[in-house]
C-alpha positions as CSV (number, residue, x, y, z in Angstrom):
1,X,-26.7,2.7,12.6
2,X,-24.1,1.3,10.5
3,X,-19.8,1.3,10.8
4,X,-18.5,2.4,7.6
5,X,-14.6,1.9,6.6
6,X,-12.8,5.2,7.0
7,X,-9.1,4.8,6.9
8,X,-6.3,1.7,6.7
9,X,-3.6,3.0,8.8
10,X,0.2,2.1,8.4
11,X,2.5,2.1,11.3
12,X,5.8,3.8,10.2
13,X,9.1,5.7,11.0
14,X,8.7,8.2,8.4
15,X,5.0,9.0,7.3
16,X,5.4,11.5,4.2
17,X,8.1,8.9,2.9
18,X,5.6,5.8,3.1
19,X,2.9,7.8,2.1
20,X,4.3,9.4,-0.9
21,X,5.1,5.6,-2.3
22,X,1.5,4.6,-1.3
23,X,1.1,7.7,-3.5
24,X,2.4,6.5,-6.6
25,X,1.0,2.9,-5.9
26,X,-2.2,4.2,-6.6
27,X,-1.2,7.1,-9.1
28,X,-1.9,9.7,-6.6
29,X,-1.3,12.3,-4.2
30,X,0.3,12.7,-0.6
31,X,-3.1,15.1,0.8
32,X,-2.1,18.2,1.9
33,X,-0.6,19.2,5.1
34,X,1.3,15.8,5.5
35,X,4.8,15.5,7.1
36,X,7.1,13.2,8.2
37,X,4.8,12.5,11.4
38,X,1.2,12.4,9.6
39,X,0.2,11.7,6.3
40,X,-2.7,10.3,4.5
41,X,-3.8,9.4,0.3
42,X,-7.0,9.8,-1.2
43,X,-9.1,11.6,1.7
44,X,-11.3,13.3,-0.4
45,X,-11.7,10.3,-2.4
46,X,-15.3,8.0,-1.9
47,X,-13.1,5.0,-0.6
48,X,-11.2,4.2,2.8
49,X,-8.4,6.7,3.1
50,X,-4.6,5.2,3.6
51,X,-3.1,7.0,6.2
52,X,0.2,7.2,7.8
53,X,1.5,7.8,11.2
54,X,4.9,7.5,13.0
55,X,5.5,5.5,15.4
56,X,9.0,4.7,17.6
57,X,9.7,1.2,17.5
58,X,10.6,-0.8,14.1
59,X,8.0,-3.2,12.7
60,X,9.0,-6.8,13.2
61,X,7.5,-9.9,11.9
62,X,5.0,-10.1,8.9
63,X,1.9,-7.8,9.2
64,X,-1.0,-10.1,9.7
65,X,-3.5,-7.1,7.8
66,X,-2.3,-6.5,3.9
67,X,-3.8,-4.9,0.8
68,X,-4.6,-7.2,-2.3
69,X,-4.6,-5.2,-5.4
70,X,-5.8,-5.7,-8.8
71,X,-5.0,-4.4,-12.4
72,X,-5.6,-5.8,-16.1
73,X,-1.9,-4.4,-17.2
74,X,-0.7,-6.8,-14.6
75,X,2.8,-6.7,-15.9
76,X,3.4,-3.3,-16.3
77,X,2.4,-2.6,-12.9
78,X,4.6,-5.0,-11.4
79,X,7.3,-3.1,-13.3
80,X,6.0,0.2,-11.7
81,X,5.5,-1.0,-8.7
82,X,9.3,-1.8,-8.3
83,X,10.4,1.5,-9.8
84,X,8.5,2.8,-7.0
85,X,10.9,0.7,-4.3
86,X,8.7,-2.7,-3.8
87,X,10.1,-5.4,-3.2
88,X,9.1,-8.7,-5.1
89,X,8.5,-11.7,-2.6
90,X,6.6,-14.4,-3.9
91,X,4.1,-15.0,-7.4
92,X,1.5,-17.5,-7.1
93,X,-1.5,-19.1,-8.9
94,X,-3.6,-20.4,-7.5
95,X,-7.2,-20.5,-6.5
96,X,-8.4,-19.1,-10.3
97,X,-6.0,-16.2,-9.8
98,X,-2.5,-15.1,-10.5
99,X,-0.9,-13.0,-7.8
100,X,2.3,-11.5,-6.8
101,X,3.1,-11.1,-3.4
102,X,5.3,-7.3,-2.5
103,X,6.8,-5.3,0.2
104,X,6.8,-1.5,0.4
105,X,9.8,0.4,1.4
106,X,9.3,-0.6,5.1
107,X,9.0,-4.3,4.6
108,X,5.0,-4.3,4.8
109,X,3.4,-7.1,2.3
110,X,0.8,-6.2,-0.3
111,X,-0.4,-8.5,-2.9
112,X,-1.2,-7.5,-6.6
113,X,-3.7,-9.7,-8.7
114,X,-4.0,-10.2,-12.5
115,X,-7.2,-9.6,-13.5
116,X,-7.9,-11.9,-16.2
């Protein structure tokens, strides 16, 4: 028997809201029947689903699980990516690879790598 990766869950106060940017991150689709208490993106897909679910209190402090991400159009991406509501946070190379470090709309970090 074997564990397979099924879903990365966010913690959130709205879930269509968050979900609908993960959305666009990925040039997709909220899945149907999502609302502001459940979402997810990508369930029929052959990866882990993202999915979304409310909860009461407010995250606080950085998230100690985030997503790296890569592209080739690296630039153009960042550019999306903000037109989408991240926030920018740090850039970095280092270790063979140039990365900038975001925030979605509700402050979780993500990390989006140049693929060079």
């Amino acid at each position: 028997m074997s564990i397979a990766l099924e879903n990365v869950v966010f913690d959130t106060s709205d879930a269509t809201a968050l979900a609908t940017f993960w959305a666009g991150v990925l040039s997709s689709e909220v899945d149907v029947g999502g609302n502001e208490f459940f979402a997810t993106v990508n369930k029929a897909a052959d990866s882990p689903t993202l999915m979304f679910l409310q909860v009461p209190e407010p995250r606080v402090g950085k998230n100690r699980l985030h997503l790296d991400l890569a592209t080739a159009d690296w630039s153009a991406e960042v550019d999306r990516l903000i037109a989408l509501g991240a926030k920018r946070h740090d850039e970095h190379d280092e270790y063979g690879t140039h990365w900038i470090t975001l925030a979605d709309p509700e402050g979780n970090v993500f990390d989006l790598a140049e693929v060079r």
